[in-house]
mmCIF file as Biopython writes it, N, C-alpha, C and O atoms, coordinates in Angstrom:
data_model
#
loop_
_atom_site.group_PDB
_atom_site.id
_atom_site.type_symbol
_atom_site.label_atom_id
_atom_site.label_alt_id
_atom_site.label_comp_id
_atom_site.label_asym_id
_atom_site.label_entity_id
_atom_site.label_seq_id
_atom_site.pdbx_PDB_ins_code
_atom_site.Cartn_x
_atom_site.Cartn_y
_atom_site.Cartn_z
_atom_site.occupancy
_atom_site.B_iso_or_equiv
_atom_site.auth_seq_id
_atom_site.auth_asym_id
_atom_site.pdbx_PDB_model_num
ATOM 1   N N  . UNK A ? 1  ? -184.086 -77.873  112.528 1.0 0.0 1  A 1 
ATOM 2   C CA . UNK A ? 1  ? -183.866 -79.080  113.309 1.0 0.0 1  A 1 
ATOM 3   C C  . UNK A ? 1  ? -184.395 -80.276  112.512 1.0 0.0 1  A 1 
ATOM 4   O O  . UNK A ? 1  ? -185.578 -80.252  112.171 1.0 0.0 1  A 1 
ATOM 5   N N  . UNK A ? 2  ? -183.866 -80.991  112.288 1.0 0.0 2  A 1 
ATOM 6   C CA . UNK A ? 2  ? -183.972 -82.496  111.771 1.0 0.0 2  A 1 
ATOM 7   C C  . UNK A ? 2  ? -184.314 -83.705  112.548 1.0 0.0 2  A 1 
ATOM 8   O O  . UNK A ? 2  ? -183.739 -83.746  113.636 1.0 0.0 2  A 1 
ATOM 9   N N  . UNK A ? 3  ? -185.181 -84.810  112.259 1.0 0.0 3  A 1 
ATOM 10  C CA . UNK A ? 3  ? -185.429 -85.828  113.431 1.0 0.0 3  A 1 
ATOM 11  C C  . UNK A ? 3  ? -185.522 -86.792  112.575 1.0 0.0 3  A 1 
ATOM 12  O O  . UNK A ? 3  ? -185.938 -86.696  111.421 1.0 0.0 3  A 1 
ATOM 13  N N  . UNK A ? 4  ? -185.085 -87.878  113.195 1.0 0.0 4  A 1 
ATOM 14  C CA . UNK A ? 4  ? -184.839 -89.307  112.584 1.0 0.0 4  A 1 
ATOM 15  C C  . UNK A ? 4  ? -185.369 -90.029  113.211 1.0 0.0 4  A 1 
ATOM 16  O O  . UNK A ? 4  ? -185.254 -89.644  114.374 1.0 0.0 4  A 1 
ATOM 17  N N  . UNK A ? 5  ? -186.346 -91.581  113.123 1.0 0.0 5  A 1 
ATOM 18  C CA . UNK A ? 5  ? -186.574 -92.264  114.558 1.0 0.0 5  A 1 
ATOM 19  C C  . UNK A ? 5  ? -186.026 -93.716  113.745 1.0 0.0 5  A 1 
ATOM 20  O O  . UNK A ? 5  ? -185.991 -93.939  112.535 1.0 0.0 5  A 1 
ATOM 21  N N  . UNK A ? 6  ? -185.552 -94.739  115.091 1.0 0.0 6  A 1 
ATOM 22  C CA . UNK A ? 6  ? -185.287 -95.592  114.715 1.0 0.0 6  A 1 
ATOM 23  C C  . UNK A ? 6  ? -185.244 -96.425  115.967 1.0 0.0 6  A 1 
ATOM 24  O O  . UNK A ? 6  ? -185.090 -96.055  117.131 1.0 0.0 6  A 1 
ATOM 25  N N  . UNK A ? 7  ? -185.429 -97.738  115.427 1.0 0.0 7  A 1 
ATOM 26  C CA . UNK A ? 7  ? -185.846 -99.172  116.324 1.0 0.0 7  A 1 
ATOM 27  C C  . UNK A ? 7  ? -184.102 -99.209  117.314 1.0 0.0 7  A 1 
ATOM 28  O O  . UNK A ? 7  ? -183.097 -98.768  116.756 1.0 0.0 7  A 1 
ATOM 29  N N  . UNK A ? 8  ? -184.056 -99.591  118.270 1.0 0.0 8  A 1 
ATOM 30  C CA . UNK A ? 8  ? -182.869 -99.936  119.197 1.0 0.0 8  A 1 
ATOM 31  C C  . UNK A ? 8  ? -183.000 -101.387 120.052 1.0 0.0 8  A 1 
ATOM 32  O O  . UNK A ? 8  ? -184.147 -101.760 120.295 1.0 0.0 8  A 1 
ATOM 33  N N  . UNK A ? 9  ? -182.266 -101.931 120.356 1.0 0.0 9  A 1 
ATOM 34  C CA . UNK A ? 9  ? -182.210 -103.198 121.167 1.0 0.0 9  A 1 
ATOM 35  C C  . UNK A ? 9  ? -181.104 -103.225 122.501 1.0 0.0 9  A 1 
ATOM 36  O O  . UNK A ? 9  ? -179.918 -103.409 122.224 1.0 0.0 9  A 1 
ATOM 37  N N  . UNK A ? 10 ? -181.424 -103.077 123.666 1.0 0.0 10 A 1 
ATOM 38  C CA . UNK A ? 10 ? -180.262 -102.952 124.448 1.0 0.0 10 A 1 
ATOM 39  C C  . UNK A ? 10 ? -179.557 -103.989 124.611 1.0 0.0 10 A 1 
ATOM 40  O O  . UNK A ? 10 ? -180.065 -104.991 125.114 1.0 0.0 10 A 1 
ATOM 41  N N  . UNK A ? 11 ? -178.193 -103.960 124.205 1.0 0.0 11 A 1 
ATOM 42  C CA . UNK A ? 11 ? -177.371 -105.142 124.320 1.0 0.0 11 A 1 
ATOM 43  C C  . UNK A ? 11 ? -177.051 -105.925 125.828 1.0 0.0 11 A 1 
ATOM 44  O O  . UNK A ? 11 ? -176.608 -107.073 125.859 1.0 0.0 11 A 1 
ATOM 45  N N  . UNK A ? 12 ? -177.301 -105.243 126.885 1.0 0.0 12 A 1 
ATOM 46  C CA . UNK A ? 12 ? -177.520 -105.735 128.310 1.0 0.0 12 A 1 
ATOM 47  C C  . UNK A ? 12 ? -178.707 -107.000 128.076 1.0 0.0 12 A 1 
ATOM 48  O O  . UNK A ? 12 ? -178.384 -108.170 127.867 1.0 0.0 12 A 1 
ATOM 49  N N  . UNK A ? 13 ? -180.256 -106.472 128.163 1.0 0.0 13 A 1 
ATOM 50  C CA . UNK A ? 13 ? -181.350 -107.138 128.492 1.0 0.0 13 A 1 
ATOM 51  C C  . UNK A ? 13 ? -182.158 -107.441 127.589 1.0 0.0 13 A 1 
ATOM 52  O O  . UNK A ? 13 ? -183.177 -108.081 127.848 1.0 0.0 13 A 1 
ATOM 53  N N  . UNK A ? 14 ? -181.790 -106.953 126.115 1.0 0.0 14 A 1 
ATOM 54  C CA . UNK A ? 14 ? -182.578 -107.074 124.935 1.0 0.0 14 A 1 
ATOM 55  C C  . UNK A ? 14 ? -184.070 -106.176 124.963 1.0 0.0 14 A 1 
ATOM 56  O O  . UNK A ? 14 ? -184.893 -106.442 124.087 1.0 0.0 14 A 1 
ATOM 57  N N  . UNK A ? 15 ? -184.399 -105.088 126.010 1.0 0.0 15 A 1 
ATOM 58  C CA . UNK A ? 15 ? -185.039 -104.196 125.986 1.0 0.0 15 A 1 
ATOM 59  C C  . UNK A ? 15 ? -185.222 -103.189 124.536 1.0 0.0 15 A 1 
ATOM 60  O O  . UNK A ? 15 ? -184.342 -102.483 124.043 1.0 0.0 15 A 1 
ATOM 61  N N  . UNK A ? 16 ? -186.556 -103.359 124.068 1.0 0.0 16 A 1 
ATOM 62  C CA . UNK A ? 16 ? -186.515 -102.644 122.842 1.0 0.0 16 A 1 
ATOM 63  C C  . UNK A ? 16 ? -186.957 -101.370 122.798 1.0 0.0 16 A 1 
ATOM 64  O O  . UNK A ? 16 ? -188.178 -101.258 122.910 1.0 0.0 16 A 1 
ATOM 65  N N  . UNK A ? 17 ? -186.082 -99.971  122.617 1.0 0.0 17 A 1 
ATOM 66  C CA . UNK A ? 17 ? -186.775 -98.870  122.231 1.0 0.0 17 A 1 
ATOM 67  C C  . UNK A ? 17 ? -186.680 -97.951  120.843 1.0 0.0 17 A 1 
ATOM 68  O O  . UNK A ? 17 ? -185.956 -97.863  119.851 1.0 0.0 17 A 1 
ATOM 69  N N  . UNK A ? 18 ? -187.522 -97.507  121.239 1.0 0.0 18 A 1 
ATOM 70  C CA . UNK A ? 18 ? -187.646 -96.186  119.930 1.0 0.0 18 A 1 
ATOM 71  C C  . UNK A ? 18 ? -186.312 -95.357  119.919 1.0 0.0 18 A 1 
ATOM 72  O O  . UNK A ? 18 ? -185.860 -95.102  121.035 1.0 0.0 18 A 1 
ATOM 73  N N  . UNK A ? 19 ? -185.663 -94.930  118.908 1.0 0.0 19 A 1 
ATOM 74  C CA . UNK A ? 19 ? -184.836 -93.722  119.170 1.0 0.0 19 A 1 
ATOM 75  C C  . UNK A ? 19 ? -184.908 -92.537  118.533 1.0 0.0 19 A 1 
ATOM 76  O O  . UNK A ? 19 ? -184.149 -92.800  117.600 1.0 0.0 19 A 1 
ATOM 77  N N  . UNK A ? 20 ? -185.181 -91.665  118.383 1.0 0.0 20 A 1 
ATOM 78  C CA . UNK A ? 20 ? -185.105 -90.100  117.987 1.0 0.0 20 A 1 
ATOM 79  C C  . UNK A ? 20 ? -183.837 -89.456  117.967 1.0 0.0 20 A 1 
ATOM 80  O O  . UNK A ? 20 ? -183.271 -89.310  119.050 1.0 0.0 20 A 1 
ATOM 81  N N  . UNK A ? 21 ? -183.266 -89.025  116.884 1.0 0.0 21 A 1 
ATOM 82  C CA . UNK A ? 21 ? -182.049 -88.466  116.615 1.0 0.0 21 A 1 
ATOM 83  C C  . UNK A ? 21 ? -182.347 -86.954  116.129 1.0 0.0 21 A 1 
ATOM 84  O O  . UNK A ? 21 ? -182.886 -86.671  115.060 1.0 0.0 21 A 1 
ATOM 85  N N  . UNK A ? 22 ? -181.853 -85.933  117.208 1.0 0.0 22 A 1 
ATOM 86  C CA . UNK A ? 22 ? -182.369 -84.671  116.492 1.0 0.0 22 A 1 
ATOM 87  C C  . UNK A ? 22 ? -181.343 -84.132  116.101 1.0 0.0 22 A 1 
ATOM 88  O O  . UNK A ? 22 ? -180.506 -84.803  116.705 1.0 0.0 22 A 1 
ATOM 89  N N  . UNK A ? 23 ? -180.761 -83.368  115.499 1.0 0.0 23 A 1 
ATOM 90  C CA . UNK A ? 23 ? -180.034 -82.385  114.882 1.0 0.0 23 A 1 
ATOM 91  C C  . UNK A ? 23 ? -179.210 -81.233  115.857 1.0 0.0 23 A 1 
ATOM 92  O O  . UNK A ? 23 ? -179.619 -80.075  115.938 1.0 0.0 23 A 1 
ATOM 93  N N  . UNK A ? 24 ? -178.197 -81.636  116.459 1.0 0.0 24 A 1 
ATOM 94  C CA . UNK A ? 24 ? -177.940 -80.389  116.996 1.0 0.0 24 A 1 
ATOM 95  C C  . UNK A ? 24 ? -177.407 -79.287  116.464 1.0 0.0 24 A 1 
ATOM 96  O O  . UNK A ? 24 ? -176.425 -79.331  115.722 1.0 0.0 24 A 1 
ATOM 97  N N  . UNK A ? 25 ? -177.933 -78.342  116.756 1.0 0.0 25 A 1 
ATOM 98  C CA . UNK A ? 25 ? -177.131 -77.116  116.359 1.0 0.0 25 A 1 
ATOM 99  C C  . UNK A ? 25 ? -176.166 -76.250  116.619 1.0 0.0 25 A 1 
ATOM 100 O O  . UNK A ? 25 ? -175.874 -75.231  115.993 1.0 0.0 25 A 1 
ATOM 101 N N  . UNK A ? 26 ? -175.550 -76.822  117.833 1.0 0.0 26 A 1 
ATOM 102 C CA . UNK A ? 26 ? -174.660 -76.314  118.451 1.0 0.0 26 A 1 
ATOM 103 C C  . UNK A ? 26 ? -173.764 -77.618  119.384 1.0 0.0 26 A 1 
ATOM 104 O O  . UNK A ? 26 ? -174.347 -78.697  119.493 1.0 0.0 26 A 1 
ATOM 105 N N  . UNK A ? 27 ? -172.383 -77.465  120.017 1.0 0.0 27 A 1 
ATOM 106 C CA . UNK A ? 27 ? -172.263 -79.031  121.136 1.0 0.0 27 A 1 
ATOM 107 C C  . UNK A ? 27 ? -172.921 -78.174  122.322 1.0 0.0 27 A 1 
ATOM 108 O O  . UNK A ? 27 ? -172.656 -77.018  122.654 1.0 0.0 27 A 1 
ATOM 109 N N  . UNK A ? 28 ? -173.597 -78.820  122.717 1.0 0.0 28 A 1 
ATOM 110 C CA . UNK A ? 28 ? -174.618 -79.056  123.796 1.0 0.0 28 A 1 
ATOM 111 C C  . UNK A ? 28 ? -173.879 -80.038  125.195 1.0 0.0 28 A 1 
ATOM 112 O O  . UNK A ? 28 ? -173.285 -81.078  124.911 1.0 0.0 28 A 1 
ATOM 113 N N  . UNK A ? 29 ? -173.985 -79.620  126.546 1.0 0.0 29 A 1 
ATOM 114 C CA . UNK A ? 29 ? -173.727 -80.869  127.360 1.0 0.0 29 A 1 
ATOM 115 C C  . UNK A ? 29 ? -174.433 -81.752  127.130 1.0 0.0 29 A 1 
ATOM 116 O O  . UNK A ? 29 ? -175.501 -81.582  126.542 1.0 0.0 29 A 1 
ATOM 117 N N  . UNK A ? 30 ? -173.902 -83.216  127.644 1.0 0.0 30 A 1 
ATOM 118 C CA . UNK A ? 30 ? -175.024 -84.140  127.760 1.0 0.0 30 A 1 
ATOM 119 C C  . UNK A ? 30 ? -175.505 -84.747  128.936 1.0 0.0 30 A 1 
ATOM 120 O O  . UNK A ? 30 ? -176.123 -83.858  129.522 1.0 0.0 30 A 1 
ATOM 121 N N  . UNK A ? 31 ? -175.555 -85.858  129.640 1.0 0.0 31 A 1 
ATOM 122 C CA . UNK A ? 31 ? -175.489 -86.411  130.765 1.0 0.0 31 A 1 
ATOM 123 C C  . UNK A ? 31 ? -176.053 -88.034  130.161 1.0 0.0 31 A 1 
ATOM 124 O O  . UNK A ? 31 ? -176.769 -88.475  129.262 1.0 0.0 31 A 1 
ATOM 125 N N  . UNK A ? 32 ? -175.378 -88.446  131.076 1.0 0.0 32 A 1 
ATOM 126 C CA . UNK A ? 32 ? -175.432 -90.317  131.108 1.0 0.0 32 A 1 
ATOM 127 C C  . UNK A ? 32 ? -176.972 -90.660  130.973 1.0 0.0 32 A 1 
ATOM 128 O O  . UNK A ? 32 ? -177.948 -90.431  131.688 1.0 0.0 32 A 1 
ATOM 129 N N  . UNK A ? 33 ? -176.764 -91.379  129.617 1.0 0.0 33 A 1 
ATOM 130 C CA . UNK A ? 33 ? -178.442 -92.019  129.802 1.0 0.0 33 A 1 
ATOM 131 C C  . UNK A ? 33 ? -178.301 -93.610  129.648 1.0 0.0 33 A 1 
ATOM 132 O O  . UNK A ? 33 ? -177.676 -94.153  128.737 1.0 0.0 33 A 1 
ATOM 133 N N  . UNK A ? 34 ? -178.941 -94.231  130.620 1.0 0.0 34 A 1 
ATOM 134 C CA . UNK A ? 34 ? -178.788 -95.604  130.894 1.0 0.0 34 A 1 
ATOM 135 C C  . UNK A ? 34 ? -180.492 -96.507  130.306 1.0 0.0 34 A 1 
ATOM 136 O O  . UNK A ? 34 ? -181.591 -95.951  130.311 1.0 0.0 34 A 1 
ATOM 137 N N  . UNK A ? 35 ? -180.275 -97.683  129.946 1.0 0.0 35 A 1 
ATOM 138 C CA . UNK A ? 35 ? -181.420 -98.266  130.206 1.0 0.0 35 A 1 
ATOM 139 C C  . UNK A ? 35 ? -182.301 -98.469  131.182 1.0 0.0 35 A 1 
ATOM 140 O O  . UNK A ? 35 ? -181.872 -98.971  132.221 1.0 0.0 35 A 1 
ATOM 141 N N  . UNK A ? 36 ? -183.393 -98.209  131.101 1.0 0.0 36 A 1 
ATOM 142 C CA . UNK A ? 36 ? -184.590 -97.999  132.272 1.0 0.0 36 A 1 
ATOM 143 C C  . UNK A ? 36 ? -184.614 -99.460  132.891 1.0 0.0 36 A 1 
ATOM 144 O O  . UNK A ? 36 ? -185.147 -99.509  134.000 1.0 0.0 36 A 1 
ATOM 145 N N  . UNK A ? 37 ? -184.107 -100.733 132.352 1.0 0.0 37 A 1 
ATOM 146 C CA . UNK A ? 37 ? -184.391 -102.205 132.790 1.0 0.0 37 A 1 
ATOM 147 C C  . UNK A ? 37 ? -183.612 -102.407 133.537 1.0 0.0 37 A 1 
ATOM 148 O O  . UNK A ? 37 ? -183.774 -102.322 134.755 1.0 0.0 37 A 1 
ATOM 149 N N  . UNK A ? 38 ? -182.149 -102.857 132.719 1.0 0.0 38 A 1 
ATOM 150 C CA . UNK A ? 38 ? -180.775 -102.902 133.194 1.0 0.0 38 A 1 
ATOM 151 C C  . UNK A ? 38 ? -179.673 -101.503 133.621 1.0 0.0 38 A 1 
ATOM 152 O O  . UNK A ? 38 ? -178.545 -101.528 134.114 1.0 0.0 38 A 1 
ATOM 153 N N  . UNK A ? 39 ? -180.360 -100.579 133.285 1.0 0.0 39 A 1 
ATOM 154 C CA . UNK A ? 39 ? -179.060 -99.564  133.801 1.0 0.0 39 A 1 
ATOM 155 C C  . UNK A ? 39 ? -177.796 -99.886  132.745 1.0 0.0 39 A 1 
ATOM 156 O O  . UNK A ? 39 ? -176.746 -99.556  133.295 1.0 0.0 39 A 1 
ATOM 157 N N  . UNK A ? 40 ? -177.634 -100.268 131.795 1.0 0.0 40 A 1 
ATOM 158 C CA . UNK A ? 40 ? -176.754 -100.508 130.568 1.0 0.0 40 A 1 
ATOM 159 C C  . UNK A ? 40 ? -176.320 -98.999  130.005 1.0 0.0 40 A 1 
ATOM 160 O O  . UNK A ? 40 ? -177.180 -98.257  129.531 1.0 0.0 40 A 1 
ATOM 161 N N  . UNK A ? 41 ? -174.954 -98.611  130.091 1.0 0.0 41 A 1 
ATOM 162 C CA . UNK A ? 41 ? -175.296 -97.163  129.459 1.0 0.0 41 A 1 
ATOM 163 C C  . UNK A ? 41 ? -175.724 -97.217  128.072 1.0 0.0 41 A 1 
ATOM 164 O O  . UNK A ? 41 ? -175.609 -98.175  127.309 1.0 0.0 41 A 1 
ATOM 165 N N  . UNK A ? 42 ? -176.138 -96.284  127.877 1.0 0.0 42 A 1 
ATOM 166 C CA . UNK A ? 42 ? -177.013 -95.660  126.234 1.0 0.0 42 A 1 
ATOM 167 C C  . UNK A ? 42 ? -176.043 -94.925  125.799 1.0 0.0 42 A 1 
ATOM 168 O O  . UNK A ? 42 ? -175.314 -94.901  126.790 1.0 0.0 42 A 1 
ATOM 169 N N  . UNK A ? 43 ? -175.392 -94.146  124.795 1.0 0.0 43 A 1 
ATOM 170 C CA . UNK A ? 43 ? -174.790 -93.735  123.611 1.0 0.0 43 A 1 
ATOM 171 C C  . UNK A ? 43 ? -175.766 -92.250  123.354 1.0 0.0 43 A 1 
ATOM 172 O O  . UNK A ? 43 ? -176.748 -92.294  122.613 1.0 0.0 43 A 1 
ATOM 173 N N  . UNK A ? 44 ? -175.443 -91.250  123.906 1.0 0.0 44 A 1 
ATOM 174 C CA . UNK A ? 44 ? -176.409 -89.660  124.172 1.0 0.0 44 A 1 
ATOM 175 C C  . UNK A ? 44 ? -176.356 -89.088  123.098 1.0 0.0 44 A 1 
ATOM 176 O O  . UNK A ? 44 ? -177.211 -88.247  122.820 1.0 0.0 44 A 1 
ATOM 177 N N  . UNK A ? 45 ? -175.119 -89.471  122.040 1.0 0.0 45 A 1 
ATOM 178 C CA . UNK A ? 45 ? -175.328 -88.573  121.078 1.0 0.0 45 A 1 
ATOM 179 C C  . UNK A ? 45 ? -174.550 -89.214  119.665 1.0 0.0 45 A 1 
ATOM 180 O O  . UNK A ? 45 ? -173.644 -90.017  119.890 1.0 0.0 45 A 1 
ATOM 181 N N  . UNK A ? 46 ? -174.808 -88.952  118.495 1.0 0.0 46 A 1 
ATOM 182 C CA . UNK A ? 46 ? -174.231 -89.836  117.518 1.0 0.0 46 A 1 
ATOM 183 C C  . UNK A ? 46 ? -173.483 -88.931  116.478 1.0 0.0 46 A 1 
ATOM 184 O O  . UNK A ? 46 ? -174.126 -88.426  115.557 1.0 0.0 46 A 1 
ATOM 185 N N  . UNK A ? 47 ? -172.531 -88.780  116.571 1.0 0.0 47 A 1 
ATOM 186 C CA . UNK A ? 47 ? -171.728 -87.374  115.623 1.0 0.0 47 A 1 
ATOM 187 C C  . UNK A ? 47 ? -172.603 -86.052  116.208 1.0 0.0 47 A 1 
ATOM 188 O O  . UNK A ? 47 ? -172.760 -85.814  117.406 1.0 0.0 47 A 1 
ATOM 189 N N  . UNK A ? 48 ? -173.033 -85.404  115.312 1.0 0.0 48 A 1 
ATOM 190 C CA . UNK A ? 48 ? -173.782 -84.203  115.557 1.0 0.0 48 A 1 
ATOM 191 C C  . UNK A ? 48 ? -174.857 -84.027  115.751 1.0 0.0 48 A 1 
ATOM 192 O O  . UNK A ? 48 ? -175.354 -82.901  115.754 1.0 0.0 48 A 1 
ATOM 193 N N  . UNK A ? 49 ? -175.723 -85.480  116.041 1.0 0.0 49 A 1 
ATOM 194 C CA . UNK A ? 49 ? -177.170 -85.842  116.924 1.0 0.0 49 A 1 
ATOM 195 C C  . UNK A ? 49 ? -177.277 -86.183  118.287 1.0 0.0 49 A 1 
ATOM 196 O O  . UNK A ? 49 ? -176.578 -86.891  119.011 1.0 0.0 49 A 1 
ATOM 197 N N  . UNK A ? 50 ? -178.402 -85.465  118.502 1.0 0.0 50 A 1 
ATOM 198 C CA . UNK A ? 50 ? -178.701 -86.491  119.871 1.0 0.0 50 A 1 
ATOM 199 C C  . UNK A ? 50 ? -179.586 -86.991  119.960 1.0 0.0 50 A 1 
ATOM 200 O O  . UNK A ? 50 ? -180.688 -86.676  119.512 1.0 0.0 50 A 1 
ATOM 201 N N  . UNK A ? 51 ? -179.143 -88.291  120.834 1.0 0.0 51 A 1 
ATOM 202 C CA . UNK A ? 51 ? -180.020 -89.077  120.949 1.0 0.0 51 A 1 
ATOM 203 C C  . UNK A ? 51 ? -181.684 -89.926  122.087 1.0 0.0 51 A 1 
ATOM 204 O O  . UNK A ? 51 ? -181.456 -90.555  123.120 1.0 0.0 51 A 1 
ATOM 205 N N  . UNK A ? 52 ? -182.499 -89.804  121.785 1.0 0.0 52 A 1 
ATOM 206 C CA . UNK A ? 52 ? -183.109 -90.106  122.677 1.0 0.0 52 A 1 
ATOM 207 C C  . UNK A ? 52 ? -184.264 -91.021  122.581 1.0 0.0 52 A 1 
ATOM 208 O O  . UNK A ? 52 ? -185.099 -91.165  121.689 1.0 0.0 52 A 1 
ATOM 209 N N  . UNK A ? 53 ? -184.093 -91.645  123.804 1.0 0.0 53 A 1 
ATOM 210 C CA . UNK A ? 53 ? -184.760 -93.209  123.892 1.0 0.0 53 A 1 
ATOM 211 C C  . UNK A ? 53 ? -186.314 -93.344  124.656 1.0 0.0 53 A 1 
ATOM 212 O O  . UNK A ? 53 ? -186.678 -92.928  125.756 1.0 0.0 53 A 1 
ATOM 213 N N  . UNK A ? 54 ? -186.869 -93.908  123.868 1.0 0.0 54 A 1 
ATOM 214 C CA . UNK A ? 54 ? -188.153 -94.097  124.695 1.0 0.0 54 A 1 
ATOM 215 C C  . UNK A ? 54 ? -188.601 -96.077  124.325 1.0 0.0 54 A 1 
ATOM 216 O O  . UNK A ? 54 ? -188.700 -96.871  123.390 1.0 0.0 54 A 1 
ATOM 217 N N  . UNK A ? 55 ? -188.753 -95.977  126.035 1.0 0.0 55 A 1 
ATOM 218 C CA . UNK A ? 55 ? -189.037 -97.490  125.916 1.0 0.0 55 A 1 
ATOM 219 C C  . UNK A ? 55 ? -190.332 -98.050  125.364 1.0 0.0 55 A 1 
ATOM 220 O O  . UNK A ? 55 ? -191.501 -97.786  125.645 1.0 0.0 55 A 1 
ATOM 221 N N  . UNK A ? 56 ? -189.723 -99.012  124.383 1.0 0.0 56 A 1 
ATOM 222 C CA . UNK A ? 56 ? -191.208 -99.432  123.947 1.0 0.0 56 A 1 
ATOM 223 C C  . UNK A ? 56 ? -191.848 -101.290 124.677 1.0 0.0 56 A 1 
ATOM 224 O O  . UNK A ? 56 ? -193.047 -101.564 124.714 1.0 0.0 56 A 1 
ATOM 225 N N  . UNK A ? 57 ? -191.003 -102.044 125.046 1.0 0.0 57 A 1 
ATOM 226 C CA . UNK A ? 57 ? -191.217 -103.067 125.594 1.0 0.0 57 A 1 
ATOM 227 C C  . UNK A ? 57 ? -190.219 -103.403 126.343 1.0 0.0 57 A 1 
ATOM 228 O O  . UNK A ? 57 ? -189.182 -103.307 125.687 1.0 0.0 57 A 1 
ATOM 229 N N  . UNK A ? 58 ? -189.998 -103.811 127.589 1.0 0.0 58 A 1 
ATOM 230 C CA . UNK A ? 58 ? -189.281 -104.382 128.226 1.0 0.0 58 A 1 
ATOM 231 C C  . UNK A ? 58 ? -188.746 -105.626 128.550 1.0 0.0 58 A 1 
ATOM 232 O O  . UNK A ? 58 ? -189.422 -106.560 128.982 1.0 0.0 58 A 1 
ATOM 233 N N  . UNK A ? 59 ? -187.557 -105.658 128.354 1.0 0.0 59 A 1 
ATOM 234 C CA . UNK A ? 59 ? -186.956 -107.605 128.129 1.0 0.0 59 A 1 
ATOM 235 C C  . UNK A ? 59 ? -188.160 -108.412 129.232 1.0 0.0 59 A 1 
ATOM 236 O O  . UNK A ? 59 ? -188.912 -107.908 130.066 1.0 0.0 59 A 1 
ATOM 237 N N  . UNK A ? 60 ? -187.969 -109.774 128.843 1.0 0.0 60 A 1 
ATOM 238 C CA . UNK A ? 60 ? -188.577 -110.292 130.398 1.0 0.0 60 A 1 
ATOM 239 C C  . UNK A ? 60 ? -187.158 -111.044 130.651 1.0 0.0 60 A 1 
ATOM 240 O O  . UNK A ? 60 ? -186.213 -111.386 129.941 1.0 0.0 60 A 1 
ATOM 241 N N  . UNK A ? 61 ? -187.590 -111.145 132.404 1.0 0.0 61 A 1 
ATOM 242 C CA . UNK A ? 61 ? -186.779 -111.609 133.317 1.0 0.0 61 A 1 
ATOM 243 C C  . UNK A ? 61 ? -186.147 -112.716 132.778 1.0 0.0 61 A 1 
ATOM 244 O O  . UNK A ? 61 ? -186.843 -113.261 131.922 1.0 0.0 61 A 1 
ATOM 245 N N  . UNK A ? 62 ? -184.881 -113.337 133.009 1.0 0.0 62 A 1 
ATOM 246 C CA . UNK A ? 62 ? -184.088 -114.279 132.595 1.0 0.0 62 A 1 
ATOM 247 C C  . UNK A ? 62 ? -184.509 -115.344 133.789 1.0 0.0 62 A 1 
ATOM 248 O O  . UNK A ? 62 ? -184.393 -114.838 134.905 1.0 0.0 62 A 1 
ATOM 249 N N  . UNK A ? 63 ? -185.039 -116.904 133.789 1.0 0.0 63 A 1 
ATOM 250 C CA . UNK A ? 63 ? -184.731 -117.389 134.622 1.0 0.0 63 A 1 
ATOM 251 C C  . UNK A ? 63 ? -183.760 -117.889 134.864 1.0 0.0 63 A 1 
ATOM 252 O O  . UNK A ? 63 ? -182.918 -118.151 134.006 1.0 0.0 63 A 1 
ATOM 253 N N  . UNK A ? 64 ? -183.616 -118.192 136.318 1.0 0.0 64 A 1 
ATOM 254 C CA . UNK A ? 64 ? -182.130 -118.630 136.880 1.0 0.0 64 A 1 
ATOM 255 C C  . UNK A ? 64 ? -182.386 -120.702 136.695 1.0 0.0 64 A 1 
ATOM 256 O O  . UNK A ? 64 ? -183.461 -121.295 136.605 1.0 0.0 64 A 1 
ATOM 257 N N  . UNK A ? 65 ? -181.395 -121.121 136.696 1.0 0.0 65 A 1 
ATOM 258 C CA . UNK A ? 65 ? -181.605 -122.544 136.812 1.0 0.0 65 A 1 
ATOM 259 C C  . UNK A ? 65 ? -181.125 -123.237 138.092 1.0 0.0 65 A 1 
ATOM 260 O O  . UNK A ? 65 ? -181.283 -124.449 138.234 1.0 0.0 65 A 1 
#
């Protein structure tokens, strides 16, 4: 198994996380992974990785005018 980590930015809320790309060894199901802020879907797997997110800071709130 192989692991990769790398910086992410959610294009919804600008929420920044970590990502971990492991190696699959087989196709595996996946299930919907969304941003923890906005609910933005996330991208589960990248060719023959999957992917997984851990939040490291959370956008702040947008004010309204």
């Amino acid at each position: 198994m192989t692991e990769d980590a790398s910086d992410f930015t959610c294009r919804g809320c600008g929420s920044h996380y970590k990502v971990v790309r492991v190696k699959a060894d087989a196709a595996l199901p996946y299930r919907v992974i969304q941003c923890k802020v906005c609910k933005q879907p996330l991208a589960p797997t990248d060719d023959e990785y999957l992917l997984k997110y851990f939040l490291v800071n959370r956008a702040k709130a947008k004010r309204q005018a």
